[in-house]
C-alpha positions as CSV (number, residue, x, y, z in Angstrom):
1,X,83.1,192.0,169.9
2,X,80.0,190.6,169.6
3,X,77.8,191.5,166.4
4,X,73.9,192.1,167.6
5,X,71.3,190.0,165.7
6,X,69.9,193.4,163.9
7,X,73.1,193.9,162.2
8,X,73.3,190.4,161.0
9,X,69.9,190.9,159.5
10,X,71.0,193.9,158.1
11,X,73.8,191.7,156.2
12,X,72.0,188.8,155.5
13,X,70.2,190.0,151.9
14,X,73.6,191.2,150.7
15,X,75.1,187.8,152.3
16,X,72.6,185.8,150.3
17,X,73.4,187.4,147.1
18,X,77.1,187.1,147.9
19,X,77.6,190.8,147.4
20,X,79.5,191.5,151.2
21,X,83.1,191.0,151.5
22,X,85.1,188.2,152.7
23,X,85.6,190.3,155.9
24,X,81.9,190.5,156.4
25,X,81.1,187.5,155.1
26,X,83.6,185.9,157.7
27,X,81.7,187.6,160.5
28,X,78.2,186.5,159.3
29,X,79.3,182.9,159.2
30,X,80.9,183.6,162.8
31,X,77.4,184.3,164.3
32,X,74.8,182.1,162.6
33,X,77.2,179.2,163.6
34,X,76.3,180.2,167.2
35,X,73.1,181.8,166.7
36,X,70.0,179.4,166.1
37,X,67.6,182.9,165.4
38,X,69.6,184.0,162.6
39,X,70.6,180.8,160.9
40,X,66.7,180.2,160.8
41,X,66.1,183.8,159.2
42,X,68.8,182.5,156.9
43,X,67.3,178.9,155.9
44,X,64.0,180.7,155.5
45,X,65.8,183.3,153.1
46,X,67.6,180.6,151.1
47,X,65.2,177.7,151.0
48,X,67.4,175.4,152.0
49,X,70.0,175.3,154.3
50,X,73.8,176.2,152.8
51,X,75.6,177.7,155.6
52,X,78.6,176.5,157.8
53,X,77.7,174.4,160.5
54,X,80.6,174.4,163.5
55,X,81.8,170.5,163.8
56,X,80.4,170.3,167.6
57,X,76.9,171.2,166.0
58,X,77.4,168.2,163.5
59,X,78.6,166.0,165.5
60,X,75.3,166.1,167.6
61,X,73.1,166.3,164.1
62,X,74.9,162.8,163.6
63,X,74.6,161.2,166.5
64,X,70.9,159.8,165.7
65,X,72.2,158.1,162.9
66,X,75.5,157.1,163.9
67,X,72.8,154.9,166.5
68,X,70.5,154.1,164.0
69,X,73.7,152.1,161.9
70,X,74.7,150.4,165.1
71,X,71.3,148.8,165.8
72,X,71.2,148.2,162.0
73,X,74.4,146.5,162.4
74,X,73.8,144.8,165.5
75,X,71.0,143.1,163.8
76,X,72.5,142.1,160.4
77,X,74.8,140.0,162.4
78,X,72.4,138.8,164.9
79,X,70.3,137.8,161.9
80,X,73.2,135.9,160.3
81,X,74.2,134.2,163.8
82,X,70.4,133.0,163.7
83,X,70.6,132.4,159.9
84,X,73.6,129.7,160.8
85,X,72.0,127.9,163.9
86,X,68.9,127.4,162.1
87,X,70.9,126.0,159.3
88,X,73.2,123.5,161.7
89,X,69.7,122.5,163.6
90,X,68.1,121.7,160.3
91,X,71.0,119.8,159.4
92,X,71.1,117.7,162.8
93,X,67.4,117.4,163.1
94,X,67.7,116.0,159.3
95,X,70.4,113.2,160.2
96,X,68.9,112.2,163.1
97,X,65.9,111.5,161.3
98,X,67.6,109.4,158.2
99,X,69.7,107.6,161.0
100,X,66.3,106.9,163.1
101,X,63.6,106.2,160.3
102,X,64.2,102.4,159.9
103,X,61.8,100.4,156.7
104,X,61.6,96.7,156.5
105,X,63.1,94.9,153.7
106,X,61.1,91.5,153.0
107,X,63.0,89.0,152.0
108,X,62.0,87.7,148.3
109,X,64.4,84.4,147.4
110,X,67.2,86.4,146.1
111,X,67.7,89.7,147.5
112,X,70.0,88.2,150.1
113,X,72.7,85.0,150.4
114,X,73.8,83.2,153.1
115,X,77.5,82.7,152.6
116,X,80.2,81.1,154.1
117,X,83.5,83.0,153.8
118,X,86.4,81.4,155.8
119,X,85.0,80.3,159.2
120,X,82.5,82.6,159.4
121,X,78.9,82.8,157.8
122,X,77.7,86.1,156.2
123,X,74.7,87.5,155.3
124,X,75.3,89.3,151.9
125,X,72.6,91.9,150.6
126,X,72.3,92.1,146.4
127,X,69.8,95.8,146.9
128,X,71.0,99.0,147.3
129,X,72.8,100.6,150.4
130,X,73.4,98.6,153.9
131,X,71.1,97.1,155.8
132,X,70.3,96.1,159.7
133,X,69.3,92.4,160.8
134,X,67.0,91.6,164.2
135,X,68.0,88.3,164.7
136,X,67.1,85.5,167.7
137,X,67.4,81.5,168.1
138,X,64.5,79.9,168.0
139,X,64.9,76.7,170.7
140,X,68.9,76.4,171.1
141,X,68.4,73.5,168.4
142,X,71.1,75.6,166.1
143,X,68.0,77.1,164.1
144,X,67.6,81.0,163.6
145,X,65.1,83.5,162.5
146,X,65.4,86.8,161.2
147,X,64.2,90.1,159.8
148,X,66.0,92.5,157.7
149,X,65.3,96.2,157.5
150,X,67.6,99.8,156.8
151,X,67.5,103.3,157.5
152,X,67.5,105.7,155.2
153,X,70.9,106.6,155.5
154,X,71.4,103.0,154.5
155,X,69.8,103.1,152.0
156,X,70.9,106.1,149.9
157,X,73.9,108.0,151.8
158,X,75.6,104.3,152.3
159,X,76.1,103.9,148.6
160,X,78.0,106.8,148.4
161,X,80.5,105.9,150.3
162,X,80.8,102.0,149.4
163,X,81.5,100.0,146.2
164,X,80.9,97.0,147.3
165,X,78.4,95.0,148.3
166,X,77.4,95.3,152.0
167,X,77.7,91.7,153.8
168,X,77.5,91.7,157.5
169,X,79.4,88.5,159.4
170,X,76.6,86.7,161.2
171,X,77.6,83.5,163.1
172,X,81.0,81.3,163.1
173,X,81.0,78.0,161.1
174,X,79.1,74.9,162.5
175,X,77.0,77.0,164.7
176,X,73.3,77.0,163.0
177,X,71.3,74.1,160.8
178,X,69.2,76.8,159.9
179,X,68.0,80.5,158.9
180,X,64.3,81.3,158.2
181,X,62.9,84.6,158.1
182,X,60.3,85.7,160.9
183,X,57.5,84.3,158.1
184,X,58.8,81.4,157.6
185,X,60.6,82.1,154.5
186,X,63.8,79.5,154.6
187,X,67.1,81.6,153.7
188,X,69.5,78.4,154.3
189,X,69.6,75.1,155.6
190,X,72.3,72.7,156.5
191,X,72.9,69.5,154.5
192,X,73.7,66.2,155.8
193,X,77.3,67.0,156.7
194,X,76.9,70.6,158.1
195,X,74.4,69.0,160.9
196,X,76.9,66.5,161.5
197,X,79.6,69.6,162.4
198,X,77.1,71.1,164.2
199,X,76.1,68.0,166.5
200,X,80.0,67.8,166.5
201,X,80.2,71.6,167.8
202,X,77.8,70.9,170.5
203,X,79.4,68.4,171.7
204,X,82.4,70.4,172.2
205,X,80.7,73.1,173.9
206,X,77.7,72.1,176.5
207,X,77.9,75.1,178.3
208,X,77.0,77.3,175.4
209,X,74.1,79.3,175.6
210,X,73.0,78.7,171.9
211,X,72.9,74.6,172.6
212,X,69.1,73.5,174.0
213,X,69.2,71.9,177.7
214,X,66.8,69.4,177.7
C-alpha cells in the first residue's frame, strides 16, 4: 500500500527525533527513497542530508565523478606519454648536436705525432678525446696537407670510453715526403732515405692516382 505524502509529514518530526518504531521508521525510509518531495522536507528538517539513498539513485549521483576520474586519468597518462617523448627528443636533438658541432684544433708543434707503426703511418693526438682529419695531396709529388678538428662528442664523451690515446692510421709506408698543415705548419718530412723509398714506390706503381703525371 502506498503511504500518502501527508502522512509521511505527519512522521517526519517524530522520525527526526528517532522516536517512531522500527516498523515506522522502515516505512518512512521506504518512501523518501522514492519520493524527491519528502526527502527534501526531510534535508530541510535535518540540515543536512542523513537518509538512505536506494543504490540506483547513487549510482546516478556518481556517475559525474566516476567521469570526472577518467578524464583525470586519461590525462595523467597522456601527460606522462608526452613527459617521455619530450625527454627522448631532447635527448636525440642533444646527440645530434654534439655529433654535428665540429671545432678546429690548430696544430701547435706538439699536440700531434706523425708515427710510423709497422707499415703504416699514424697520426697520433696527445689532447683530450678523438679527433677528425680533412686531408688532400697537394701536386701528386707525395706531399700532403691537412687540418685537424673534433666534435664535441670527441672531445668529452670519447674519453669516457677510451684509455688510450686516439691515433688514427693515415697512409701506408713510402707513400708521402711530406705533411704540412693547411698554414704551412710542417708536421713531418722525409729524410734522405724515406724519399728514396718513395721514388722507389712510384716507380712501382705509375698508375697510381697519388703519383704526379707530368
Amino acid at each position: 500500500m502506498k503511504i500518502k505524502c501527508d502522512v509521511i509529514n505527519d512522521l517526519l518530526p517524530l522520525y527526526v527525533d528517532d522516536v517512531l518504531s522500527d516498523a515506522s521508521r522502515e516505512l518512512v525510509d521506504e518512501h523518501i527513497q522514492e519520493c524527491g518531495s519528502c526527502r527534501k522536507t526531510l534535508e530541510n528538517m535535518t540540515g543536512k542530508v542523513s537518509i538512505p539513498v536506494s543504490p540506483e539513485l547513487r549510482k546516478e549521483d556518481t556517475k559525474p565523478i566516476k567521469g570526472l576520474k577518467k578524464i583525470v586519468t586519461k590525462w595523467k597518462w597522456l601527460t606522462a606519454v608526452i613527459t617521455v617523448l619530450a625527454v627522448l627528443a631532447i635527448l636525440f636533438l642533444g646527440f645530434q648536436y654534439i655529433n654535428a658541432k665540429q671545432i678546429d684544433i690548430p696544430y701547435d708543434g706538439s699536440n700531434f705525432t706523425f708515427e710510423l707503426r709497422g707499415n703504416s703511418y699514424y697520426l697520433v693526438y696527445h689532447g683530450q678525446g678523438g679527433f677528425l682529419i680533412s686531408a688532400g695531396a697537394a701536386d701528386g709529388s707525395g706531399e700532403w696537407n691537412i687540418e685537424f678538428s673534433q666534435t664535441l662528442f670527441d672531445k668529452y664523451i670519447w674519453p669516457l670510453y677510451h684509455d688510450k690515446e686516439c691515433a688514427l692510421r693515415f697512409l701506408e709506408k713510402d707513400t708521402i715526403t711530406k705533411l704540412t698543415t693547411r698554414d704551412g705548419k710542417v708536421i713531418w718530412e722525409a729524410n734522405e732515405e724515406e724519399l728514396k723509398a718513395y721514388k722507389e714506390w712510384v716507380a712501382s706503381h705509375p698508375d697510381d692516382w697519388r703519383v704526379r703525371k707530368d
